[in-house]
C-alpha positions as CSV (number, residue, x, y, z in Angstrom):
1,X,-32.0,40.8,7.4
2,X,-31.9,37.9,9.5
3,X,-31.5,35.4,6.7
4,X,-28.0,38.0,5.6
5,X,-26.8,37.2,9.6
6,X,-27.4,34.2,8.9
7,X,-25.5,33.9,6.1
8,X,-22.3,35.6,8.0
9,X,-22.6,32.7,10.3
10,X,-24.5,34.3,13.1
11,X,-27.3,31.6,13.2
12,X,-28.9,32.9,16.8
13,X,-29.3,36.4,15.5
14,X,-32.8,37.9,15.8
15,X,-34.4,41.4,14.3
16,X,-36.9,42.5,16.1
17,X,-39.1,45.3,14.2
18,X,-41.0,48.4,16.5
19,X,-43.0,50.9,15.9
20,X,-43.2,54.4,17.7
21,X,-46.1,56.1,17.2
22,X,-45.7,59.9,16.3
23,X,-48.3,62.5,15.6
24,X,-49.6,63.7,12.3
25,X,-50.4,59.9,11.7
26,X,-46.7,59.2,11.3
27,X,-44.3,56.5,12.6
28,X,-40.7,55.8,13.8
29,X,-39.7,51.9,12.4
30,X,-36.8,50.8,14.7
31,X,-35.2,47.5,14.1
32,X,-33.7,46.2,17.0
33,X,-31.0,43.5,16.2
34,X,-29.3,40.7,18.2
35,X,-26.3,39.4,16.0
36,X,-25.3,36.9,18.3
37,X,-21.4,35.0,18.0
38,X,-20.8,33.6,15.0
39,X,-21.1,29.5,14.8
40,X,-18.2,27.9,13.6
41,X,-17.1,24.4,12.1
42,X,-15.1,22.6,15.1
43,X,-15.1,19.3,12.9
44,X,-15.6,18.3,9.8
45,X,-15.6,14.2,9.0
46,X,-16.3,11.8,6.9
47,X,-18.0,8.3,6.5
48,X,-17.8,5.7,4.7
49,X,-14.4,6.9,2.3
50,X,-11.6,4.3,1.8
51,X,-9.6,5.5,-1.1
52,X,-9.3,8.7,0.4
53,X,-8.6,10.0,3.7
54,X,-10.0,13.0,5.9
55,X,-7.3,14.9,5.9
56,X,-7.3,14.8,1.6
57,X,-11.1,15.3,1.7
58,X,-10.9,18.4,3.8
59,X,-9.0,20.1,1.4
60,X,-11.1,19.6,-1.3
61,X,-14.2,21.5,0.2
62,X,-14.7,24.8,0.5
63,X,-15.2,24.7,4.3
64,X,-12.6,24.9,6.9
65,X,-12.4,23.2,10.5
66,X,-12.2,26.4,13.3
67,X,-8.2,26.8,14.0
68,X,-5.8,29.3,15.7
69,X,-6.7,31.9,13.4
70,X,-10.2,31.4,13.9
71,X,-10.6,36.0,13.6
72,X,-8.8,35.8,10.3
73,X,-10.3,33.2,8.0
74,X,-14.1,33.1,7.9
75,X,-14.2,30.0,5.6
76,X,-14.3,28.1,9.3
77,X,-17.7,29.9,10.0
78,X,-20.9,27.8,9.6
79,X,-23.0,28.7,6.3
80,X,-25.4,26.3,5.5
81,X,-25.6,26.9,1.6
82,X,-21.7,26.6,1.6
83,X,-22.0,22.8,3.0
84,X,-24.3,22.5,-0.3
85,X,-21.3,23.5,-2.5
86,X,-19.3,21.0,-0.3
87,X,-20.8,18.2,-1.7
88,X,-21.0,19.2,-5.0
89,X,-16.8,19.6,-4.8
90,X,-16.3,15.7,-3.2
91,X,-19.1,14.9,-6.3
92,X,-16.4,16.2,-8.9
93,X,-13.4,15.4,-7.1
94,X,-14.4,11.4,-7.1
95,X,-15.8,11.8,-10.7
96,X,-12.9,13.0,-11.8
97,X,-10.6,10.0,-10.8
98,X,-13.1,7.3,-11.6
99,X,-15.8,6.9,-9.0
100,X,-18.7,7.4,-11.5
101,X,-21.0,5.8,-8.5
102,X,-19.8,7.8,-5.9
103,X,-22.6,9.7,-3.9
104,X,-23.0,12.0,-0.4
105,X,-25.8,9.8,0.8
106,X,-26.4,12.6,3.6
107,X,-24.5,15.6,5.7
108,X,-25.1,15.9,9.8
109,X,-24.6,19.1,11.3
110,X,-24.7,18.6,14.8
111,X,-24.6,21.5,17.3
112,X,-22.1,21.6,20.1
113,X,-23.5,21.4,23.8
114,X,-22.7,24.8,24.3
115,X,-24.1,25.8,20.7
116,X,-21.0,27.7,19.6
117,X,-19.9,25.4,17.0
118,X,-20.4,22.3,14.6
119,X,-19.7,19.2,13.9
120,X,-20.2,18.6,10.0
121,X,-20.1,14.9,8.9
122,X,-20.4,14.3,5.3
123,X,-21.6,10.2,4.8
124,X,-20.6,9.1,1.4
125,X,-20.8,5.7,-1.1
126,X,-17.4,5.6,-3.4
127,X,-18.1,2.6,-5.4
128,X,-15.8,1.3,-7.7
129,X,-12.9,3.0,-9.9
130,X,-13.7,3.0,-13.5
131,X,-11.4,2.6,-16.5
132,X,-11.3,4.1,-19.6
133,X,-12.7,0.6,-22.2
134,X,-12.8,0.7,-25.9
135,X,-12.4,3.8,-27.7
136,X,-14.1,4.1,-31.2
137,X,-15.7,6.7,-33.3
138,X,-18.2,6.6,-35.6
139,X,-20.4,8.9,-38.1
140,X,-24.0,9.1,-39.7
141,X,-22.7,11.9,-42.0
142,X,-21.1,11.5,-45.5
143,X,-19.0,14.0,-45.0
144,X,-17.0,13.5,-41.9
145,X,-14.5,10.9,-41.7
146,X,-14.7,8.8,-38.2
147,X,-11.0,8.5,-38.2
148,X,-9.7,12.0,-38.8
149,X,-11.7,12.7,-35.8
150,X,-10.4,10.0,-33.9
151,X,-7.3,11.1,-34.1
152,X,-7.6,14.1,-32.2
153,X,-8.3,12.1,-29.2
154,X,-5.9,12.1,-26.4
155,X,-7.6,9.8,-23.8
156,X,-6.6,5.9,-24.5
157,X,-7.9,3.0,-23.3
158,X,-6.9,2.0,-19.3
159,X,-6.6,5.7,-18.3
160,X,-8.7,6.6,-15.4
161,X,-12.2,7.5,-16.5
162,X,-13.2,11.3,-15.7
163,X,-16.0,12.8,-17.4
164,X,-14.4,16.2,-18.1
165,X,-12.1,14.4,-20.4
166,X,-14.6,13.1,-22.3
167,X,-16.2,16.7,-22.6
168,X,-12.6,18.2,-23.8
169,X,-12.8,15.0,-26.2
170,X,-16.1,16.7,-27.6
171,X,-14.4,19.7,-27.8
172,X,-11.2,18.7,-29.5
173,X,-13.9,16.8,-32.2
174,X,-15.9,20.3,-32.7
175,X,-12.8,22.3,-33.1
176,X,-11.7,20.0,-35.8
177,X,-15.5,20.4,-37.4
178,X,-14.8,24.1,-37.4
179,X,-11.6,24.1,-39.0
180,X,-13.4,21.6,-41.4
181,X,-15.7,23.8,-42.4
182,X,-18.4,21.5,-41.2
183,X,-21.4,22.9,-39.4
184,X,-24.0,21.6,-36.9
185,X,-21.4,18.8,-36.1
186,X,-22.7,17.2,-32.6
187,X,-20.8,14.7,-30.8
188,X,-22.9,12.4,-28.9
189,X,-20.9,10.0,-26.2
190,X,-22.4,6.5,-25.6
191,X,-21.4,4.9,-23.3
192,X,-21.5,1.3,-22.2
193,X,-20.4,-0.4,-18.8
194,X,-18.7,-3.3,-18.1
195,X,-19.0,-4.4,-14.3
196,X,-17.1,-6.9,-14.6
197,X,-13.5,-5.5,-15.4
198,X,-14.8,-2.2,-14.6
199,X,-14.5,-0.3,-17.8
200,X,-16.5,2.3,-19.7
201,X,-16.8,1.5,-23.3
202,X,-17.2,5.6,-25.0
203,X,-18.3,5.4,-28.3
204,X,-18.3,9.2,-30.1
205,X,-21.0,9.4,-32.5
206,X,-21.1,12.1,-35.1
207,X,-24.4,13.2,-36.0
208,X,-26.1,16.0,-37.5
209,X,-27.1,18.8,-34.8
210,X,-30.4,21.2,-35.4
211,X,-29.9,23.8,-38.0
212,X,-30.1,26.6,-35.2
213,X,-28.4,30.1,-35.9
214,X,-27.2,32.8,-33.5
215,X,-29.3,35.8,-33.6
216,X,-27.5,37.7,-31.7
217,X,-25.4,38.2,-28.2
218,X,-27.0,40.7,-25.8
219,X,-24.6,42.3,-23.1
220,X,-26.4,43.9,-19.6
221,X,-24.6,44.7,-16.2
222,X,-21.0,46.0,-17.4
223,X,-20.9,49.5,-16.4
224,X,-17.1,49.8,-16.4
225,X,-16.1,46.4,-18.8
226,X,-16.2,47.4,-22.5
227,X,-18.7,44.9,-24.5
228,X,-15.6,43.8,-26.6
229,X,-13.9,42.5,-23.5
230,X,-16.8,40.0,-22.9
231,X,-17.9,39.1,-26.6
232,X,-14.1,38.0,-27.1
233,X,-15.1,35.4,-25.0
234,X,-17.2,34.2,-27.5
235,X,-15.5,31.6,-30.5
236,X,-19.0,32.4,-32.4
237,X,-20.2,35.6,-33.3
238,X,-23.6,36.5,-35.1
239,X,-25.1,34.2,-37.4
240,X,-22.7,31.5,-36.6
241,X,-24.5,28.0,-36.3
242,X,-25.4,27.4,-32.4
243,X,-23.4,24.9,-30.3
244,X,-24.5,25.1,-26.6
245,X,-21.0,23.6,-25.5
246,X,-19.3,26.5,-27.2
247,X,-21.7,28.7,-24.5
248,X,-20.9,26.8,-21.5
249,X,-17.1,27.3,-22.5
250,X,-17.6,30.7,-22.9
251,X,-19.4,30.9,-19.7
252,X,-16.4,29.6,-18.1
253,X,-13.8,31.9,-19.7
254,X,-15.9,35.3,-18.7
255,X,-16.0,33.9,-14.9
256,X,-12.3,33.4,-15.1
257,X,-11.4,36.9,-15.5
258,X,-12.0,37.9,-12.2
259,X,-13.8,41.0,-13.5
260,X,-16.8,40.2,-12.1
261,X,-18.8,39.1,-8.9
262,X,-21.7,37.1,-10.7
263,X,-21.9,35.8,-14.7
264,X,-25.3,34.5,-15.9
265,X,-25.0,33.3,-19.5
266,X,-28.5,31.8,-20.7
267,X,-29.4,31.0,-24.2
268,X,-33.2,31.4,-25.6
269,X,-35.4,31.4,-28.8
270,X,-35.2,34.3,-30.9
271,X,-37.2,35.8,-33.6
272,X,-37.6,32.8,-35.6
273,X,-37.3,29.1,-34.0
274,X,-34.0,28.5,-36.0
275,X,-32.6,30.9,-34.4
276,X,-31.4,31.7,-30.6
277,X,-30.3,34.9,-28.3
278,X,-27.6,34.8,-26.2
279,X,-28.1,36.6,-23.2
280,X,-25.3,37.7,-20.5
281,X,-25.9,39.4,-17.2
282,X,-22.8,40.2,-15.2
283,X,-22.2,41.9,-11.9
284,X,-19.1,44.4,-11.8
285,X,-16.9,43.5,-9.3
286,X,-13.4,45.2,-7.6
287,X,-10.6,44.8,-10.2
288,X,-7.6,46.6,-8.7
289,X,-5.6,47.0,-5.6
290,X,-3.0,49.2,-3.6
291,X,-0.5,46.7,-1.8
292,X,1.7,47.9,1.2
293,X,4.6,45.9,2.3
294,X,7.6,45.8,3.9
295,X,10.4,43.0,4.4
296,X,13.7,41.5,6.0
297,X,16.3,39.6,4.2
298,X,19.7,38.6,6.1
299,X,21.4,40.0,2.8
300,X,19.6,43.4,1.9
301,X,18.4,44.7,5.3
302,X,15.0,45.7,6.0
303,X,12.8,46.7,2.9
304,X,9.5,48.6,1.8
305,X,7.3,48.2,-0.5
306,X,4.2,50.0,-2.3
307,X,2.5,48.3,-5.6
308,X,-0.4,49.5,-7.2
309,X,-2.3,46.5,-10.0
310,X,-5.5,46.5,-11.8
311,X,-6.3,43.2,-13.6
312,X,-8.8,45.4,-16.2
313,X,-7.3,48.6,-16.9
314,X,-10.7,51.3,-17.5
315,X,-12.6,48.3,-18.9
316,X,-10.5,47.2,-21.7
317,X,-9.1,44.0,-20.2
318,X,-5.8,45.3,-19.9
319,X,-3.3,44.2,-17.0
320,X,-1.1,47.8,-15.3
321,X,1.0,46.8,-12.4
322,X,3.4,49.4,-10.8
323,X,5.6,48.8,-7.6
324,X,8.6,50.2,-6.1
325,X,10.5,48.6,-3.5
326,X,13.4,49.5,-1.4
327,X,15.4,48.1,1.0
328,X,19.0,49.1,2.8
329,X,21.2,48.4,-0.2
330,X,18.5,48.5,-3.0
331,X,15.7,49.9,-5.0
332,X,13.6,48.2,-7.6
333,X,10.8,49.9,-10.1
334,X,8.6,47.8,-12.1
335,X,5.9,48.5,-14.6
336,X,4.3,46.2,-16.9
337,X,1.5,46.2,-19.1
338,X,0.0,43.8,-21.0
339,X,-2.7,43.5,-23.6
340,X,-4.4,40.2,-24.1
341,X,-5.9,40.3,-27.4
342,X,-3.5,42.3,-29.5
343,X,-5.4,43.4,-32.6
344,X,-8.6,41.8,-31.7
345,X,-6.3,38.2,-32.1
346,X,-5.7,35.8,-29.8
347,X,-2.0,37.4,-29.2
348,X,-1.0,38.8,-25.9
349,X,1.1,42.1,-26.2
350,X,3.2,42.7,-23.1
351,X,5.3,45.7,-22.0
352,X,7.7,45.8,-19.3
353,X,10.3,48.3,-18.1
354,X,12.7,47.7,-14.5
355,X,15.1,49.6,-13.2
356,X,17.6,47.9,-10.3
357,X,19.7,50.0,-8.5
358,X,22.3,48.4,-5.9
359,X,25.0,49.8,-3.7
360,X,28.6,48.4,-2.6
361,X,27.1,47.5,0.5
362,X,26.4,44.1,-1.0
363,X,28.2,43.5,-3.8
364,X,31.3,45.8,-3.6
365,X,30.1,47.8,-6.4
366,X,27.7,49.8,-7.4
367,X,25.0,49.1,-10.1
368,X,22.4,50.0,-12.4
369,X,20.3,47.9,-14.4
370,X,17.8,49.3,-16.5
371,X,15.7,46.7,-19.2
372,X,13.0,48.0,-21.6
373,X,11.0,45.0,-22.8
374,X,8.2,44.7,-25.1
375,X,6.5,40.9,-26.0
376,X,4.4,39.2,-28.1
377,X,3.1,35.9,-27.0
378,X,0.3,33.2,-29.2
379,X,-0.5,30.0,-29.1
380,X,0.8,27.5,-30.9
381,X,-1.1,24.0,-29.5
382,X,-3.4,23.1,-27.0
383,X,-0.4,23.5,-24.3
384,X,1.6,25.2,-26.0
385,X,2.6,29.0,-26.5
386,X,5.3,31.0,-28.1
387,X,6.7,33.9,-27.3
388,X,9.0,36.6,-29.2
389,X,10.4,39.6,-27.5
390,X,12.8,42.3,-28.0
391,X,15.7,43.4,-25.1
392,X,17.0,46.9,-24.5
393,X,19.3,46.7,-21.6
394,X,21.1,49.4,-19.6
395,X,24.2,48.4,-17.3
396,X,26.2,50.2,-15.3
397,X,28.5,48.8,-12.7
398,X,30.9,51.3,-10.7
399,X,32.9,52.8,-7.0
400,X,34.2,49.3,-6.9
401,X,35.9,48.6,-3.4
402,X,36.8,45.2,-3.9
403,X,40.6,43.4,-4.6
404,X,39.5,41.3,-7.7
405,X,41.3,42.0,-11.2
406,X,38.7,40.6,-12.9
407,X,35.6,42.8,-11.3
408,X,38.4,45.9,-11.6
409,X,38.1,45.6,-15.2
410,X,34.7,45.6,-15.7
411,X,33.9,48.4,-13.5
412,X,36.1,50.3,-15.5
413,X,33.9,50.1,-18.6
414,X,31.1,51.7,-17.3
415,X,27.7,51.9,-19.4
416,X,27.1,49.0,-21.5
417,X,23.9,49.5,-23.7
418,X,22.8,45.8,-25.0
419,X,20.0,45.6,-27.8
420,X,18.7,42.1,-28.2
421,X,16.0,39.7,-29.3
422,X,14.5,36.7,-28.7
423,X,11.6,34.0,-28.0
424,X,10.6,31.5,-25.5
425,X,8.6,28.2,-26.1
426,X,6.4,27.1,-23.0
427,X,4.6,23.6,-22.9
428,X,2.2,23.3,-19.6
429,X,-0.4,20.1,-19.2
430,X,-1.3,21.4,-15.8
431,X,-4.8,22.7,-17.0
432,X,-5.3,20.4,-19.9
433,X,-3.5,16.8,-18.9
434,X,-5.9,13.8,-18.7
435,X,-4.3,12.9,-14.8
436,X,-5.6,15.7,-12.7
437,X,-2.5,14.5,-9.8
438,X,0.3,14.9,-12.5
439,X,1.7,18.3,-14.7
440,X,4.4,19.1,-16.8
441,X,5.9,22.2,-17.6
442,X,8.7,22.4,-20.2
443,X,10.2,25.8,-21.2
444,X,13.2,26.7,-23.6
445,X,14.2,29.9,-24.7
446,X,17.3,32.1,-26.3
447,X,18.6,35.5,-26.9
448,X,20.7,37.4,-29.0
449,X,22.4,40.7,-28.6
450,X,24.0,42.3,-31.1
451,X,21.6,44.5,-32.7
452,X,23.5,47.5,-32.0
453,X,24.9,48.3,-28.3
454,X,28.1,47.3,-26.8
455,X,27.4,43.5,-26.4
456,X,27.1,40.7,-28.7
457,X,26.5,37.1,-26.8
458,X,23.5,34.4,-27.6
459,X,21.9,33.3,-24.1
460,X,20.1,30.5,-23.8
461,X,17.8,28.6,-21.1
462,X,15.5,26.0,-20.2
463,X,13.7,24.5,-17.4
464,X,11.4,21.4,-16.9
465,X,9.5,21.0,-14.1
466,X,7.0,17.9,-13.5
467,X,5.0,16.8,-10.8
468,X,2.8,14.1,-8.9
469,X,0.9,13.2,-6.3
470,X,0.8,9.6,-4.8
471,X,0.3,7.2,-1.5
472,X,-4.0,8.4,-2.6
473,X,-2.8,11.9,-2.6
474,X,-1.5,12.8,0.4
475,X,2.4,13.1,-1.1
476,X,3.6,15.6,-3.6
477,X,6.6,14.7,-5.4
478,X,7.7,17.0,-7.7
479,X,11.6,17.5,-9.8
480,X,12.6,20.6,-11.2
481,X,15.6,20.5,-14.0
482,X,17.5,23.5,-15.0
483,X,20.3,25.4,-16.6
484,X,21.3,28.3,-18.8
485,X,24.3,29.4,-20.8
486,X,25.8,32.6,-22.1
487,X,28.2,33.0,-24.7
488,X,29.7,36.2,-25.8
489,X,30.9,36.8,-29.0
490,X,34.1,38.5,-30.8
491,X,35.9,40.7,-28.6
492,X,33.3,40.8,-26.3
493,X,33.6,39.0,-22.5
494,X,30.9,38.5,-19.8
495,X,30.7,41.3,-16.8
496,X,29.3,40.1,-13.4
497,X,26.1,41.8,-14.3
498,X,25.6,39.8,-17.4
499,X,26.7,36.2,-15.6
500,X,25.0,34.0,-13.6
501,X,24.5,35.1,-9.9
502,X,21.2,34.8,-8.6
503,X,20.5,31.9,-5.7
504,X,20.0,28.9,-8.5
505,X,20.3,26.1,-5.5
506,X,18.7,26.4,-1.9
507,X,21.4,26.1,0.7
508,X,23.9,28.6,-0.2
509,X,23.4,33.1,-0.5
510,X,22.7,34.6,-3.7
511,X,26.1,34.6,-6.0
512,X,27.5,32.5,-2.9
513,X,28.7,30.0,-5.4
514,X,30.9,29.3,-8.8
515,X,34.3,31.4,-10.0
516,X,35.9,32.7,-7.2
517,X,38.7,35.4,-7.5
518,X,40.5,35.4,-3.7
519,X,37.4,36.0,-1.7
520,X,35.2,37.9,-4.5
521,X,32.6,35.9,-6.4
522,X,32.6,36.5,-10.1
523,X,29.3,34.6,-10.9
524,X,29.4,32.5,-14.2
525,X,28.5,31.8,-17.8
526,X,26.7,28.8,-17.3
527,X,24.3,27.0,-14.5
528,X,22.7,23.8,-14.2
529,X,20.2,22.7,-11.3
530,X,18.6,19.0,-10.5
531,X,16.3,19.9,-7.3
532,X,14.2,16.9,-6.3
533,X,11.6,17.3,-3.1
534,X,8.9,15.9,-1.0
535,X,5.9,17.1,0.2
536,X,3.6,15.5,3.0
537,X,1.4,16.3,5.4
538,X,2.7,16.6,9.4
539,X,-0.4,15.5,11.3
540,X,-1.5,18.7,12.2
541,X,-4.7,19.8,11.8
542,X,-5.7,21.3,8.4
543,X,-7.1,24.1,9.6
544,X,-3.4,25.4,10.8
545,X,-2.0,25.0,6.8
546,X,0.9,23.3,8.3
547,X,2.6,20.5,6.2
548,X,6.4,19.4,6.3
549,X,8.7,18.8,3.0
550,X,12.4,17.2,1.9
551,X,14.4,17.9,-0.5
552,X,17.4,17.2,-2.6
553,X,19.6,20.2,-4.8
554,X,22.6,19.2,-6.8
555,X,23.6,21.7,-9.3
556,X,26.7,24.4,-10.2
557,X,27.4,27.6,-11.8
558,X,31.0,27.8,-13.7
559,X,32.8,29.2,-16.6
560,X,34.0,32.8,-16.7
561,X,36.7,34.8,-18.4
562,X,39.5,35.7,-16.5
563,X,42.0,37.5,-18.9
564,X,42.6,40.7,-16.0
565,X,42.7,37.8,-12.7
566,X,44.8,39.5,-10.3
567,X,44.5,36.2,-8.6
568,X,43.7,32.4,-9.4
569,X,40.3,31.8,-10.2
570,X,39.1,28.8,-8.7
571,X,35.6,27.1,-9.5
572,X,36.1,27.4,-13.3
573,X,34.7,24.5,-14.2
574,X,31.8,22.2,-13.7
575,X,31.8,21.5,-10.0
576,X,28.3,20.0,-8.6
577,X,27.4,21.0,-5.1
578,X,25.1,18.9,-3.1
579,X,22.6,20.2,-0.6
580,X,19.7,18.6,1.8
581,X,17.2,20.0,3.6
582,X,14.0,20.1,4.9
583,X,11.1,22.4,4.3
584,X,8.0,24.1,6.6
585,X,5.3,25.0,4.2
586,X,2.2,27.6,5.9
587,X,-1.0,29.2,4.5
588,X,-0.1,31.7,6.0
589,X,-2.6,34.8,6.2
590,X,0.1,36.7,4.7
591,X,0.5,34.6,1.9
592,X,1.7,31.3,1.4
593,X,5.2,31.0,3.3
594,X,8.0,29.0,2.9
595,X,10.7,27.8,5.3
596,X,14.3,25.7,4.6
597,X,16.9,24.2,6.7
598,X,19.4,22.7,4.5
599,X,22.8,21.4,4.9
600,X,25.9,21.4,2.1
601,X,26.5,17.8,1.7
602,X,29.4,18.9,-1.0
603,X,30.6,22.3,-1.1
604,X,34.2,23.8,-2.6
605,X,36.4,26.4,-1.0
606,X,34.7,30.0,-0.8
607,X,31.1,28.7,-1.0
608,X,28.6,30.5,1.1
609,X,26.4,28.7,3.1
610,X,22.6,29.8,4.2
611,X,21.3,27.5,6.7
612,X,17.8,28.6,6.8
613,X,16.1,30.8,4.1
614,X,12.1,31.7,4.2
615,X,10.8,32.9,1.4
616,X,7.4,33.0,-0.6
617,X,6.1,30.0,-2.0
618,X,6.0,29.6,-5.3
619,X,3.2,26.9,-6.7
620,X,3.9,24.6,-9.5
C-alpha cells in the first residue's frame, strides 16, 4: 500500500497496521494511513548537452516541471520509476539522430529544503554525430540475389545514422524474402566504424536462419477483444517459419490499438525444438467514451455538443462514433463506422452519414445537407494508400431573404439529389521517413456525379503539406499548398452549396471571400491556398505549453456562373489575397488550442475580415 502512494507521488506517506483484540479469539485489522502532499518536479535540468538545449530535452521525457496547473496534470508529480523511462526516451531520441555514444551517466534528485518538491538533473555524454558510410549487401545463399535486395533500401550513404532505420532496412529485406518465396531469410547488420570521418560502414548479410516453425499462437486476457482482432496482428500464422522480428513488430501493432492497458508477447519452445509457441497476455483496458461540450463562435452563436465513440466496437475492432452538435443557427449529426480489416484483408471499410442543417440567420437561406458515404481504403506502398468511395448527396437550399439574382435562382430549385463516385490517393512519410524532424504528406483526389441525381460535375482536389524542424529543433517550419476545382457539366451550374465557401485562408470569415453579388457572397468553383508559418518557442517555461508562431496565407477562391446576376459580380476571377499574422499555440487542458491575430495585407472590395480566430489545433 505504501509502495502504490508512492507511486501517486506521495513519497512521505506511511500505513500503519493495528490490531484490536475482540473476543471469541478474533480481531479488528485497522490500517491507519498518512498520505502526505504529493512531491512534485520544480526543475528538471540537464548537464553536459550541447547539440541540444533544455527546453528541447524537456519535451522529449515523459516528466513535466510543476506549473500553473500543477491540480490538473500529474505528469509534474515525482515517480521515481517514471525518471527510469526518462532516460530511456533521451537514449532513443540521441540514437535516433546519430549520437550512437550518447549515455545518461547519472540522474540527481535532490529534495527541496522544505521537502515539497524536486529538482531532477539528468548528466549526460553526447559524443559525436554519426553518418551513414558505405552501404553494401551481400549473401551466403545461392538463391538470393544481393542486389535485388539492395534495392529495397531507402537509407543512402551521408544520411544521419539511426538504428531504427537500419531495423526497417531488415524489414524491407524480409518482406522481399516473403514475397520471394524464400524462408528462414535472416539479415545480419555488420557494422564497422570509422572515427575518423565519423561514419558507420552497414554491411547486410544474408544468411540462412534456424529451421524453426510456429507451433502455434496462444491468446489469454481478452475478455471483451475477439481472438481474430489480435491474431490479425500477426503477418505469420501456424506453421509459418519463425522470424522473431516479425514478433516484435507484431508486438508493437497490438500495443497501438489502444485496446489494451498491458501486452506481453513472449515466444518459447514448443513440443519439438524446431518448433516455437507464441504466447500473448493482454490486459483489457477502457475503449470508449461519452464527450460533453459546448462552444462559442462570433459566427454561429453559442453551441452544444454530446458525442458518444468507442475505438473497438463489442470486441471486433470496429471504430462507432456518434455526435450531435448545435448551436444558434445550426445542427450537425454525424455517424461513422469503420471496419479495419474488410474481409479478413488488409482493406479498411468505412461508413459515414451527416446531416447539416442551417438557418437564414447566417447565410440568408436556409439549408439542408444530407451525405451518405460508404469507403474502401488499401494500401498501395509503404506510404502510400488508396481510397475509393461512393457519394449520395442530399441538398436543399430555401426562405431565401437576400437581394442576389444569382442565390434567387438557386433557391428556387430546391432538392437536388447528387449520386457520385470517387477515390483519393494519400502519400504520408511522417511515420516511415528516414529524417525523424521532416514529413510529407501529399493528397490528390476527384469525384464524379452523374450516376443518376440532378447533378453532373467532376470535383477535384489536392493538398501537400511538408514540414521541418531546424536551429537543433527548437523551430518548426512547416508549408501547406492547396486548391480544388469543380466543374459542372451540360446544362448543369454550381449552387452555393456545391461551391467553395468554407474559411480556406486565415484572416478573413468563412465564405468572406471570392464572387461577390452587391453585398452577398456567392462562394466559387475553384480555390487555391499557399500558407507558410513559423513555429518557436516564447521563453516560457514548458510546463505552461506556451509557444508563439508566424505566419504567411496567400490564396483566392473565384469562378462562378452568373447567368440570373441581378447585379455585377465582382471577384470572378483569380484574385490572390494576402494575410499575416501571428499565432498563440497552448496545451491546453482542454485540448490543444489555437489563437491568430492576422492582418489583410491585400484584400478586394466586399472581403470580410476576422482579426482574431481561436480554434483547435490541428497537428501535422
Amino acid at each position: 500500500m505504501t509502495e502504490a502512494l508512492s507511486q501517486n507521488g506521495r513519497l512521505a506517506a506511511r500505513v500503519t497496521p493495528k490490531v484490536i483484540r475482540r473476543s471469541d479469539n478474533r480481531v479488528d485489522l485497522i490500517f491507519e494511513i498518512f498520505e502526505g502532499s504529493k512531491v512534485e518536479v520544480q526543475r528538471i535540468g540537464f548537464v553536459g548537452n550541447r547539440a541540444y538545449s533544455d527546453r528541447r530535452l524537456r519535451r522529449v521525457i515523459d516528466s513535466k516541471q510543476a506549473g500553473l496547473l500543477r491540480a490538473i496534470i500529474e505528469r509534474d508529480t515525482f515517480v521515481e520509476d517514471r525518471i527510469q523511462f526518462d532516460r530511456q526516451l533521451l537514449t532513443d531520441f540521441y540514437n535516433s539522430r546519430g549520437y550512437v555514444d550518447f549515455r545518461v551517466t547519472g540522474t540527481n534528485a535532490e529534495l527541496a529544503r522544505g521537502r515539497d518538491a524536486y529538482f531532477v538533473t539528468f548528466n549526460i555524454q553526447e559524443g559525436q554525430q554519426f553518418r551513414f558510410g558505405e552501404i553494401t549487401t551481400v549473401s551466403d545463399r545461392n538463391d538470393v540475389d544481393p542486389e535485388e535486395y539492395h534495392n529495397v533500401l531507402k537509407v543512402r550513404s551521408g544520411s544521419v545514422y539511426s538504428p531504427t532505420e537500419v531495423e526497417n532496412s531488415i524489414s524491407r529485406m524480409e518482406r522481399l524474402a516473403i514475397k520471394n518465396g524464400v524462408d528462414f531469410l535472416r539479415v545480419e547488420p555488420r557494422i564497422t566504424r570509422n572515427d575518423r570521418d565519423l561514419t558507420l560502414d552497414v554491411e547486410f548479410a544474408l544468411v540462412r536462419g534456424p529451421r524453426v516453425f510456429v507451433e502455434r499462437i496462444d491468446i489469454e486476457g481478452n475478455t471483451t477483444t475477439l481472438d481474430r482482432v489480435i491474431r490479425r496482428q500477426f503477418d505469420l500464422v501456424e506453421g509459418d517459419p519463425f522470424n522473431p522480428r516479425q514478433i516484435r513488430e507484431a508486438a508493437e501493432r497490438i500495443r497501438v490499438l489502444r485496446y489494451f492497458s498491458d501486452v506481453d508477447v513472449n515466444a518459447r519452445e514448443g513440443s519439438r525444438p524446431d518448433q516455437v509457441v507464441v504466447d500473448v497476455n493482454v490486459e483489457e483496458t477502457t475503449t470508449g467514451s461519452l464527450s460533453f461540450g459546448a462552444s462559442y463562435s462570433t459566427n454561429s452563436g453559442v453551441g452544444v455538443s454530446v458525442g458518444f465513440s468507442e475505438r473497438n466496437f463489442m470486441g471486433r475492432g470496429q471504430k462507432l462514433t456518434a455526435q450531435i452538435a448545435a448551436s444558434e443557427t445550426t445542427a450537425q449529426y454525424n455517424i461513422n463506422f469503420v471496419e479495419p480489416a474488410f474481409l479478413s484483408r488488409n482493406v479498411e471499410f468505412g461508413l459515414d452519414f451527416s446531416l447539416i442543417e442551417t438557418d437564414s440567420d447566417f447565410s440568408l437561406y436556409d439549408t439542408t445537407i444530407g451525405v451518405f458515404r460508404p469507403s474502401l481504403t488499401f494500401p498501395v506502398s509503404e506510404n502510400g494508400r488508396f481510397g475509393v468511395f461512393y457519394n449520395a448527396t442530399y441538398n436543399d437550399m430555401k426562405d431565401y431573404t437576400g437581394n442576389s439574382g444569382v442565390l434567387a435562382a438557386e433557391v428556387a430549385q430546391g432538392e437536388t439529389w447528387a449520386s457520385a463516385i470517387g477515390y483519393r490517393y494519400t502519400y504520408d512519410t511522417r511515420r516511415t521517413g528516414l529524417d525523424p524532424n521532416s514529413g510529407i504528406m501529399l493528397s490528390f483526389g476527384q469525384e464524379y456525379a452523374g450516376l443518376g441525381g440532378d447533378s453532373e460535375y467532376l470535383k477535384t482536389s489536392a493538398r501537400v503539406i511538408a514540414q521541418t524542424r531546424v536551429l537543433n529543433e527548437e523551430v518548426t517550419l512547416r508549408a501547406t499548398l492547396e486548391g480544388g476545382a469543380l466543374e459542372f457539366m451540360g446544362s448543369n451550374e454550381s449552387r452555393a452549396v456545391d461551391r467553395y465557401t468554407s474559411q480556406v485562408m486565415r484572416g478573413f470569415e468563412p465564405n468572406g471571400i471570392g464572387p461577390i453579388e452587391g453585398t452577398e457572397h456567392l462562394g466559387g468553383n475553384y480555390f487555391a491556398v499557399a500558407k507558410f508559418e513559423a513555429e518557436f518557442p516564447l521563453g516560457l517555461p514548458e510546463e505552461y505549453g506556451i509557444s508563439g508562431g508566424a505566419f504567411y496565407d496567400v490564396g483566392a477562391i473565384w469562378g462562378v456562373d452568373s447567368t440570373n446576376a441581378a447585379f455585377p459580380v465582382r471577384s470572378k476571377n483569380f484574385e490572390p489575397r494576402h494575410v499575416v499574422g501571428l499565432s498563440l499555440f497552448w496545451e491546453s487542458p482542454f485540448g490543444p488550442l489555437r489563437l491568430n491575430w492576422s492582418t489583410a495585407l491585400k484584400k478586394e472590395p466586399g472581403d470580410l475580415e476576422q482579426s482574431f480566430d481561436l480554434t483547435v489545433r490541428t497537428e501535422f
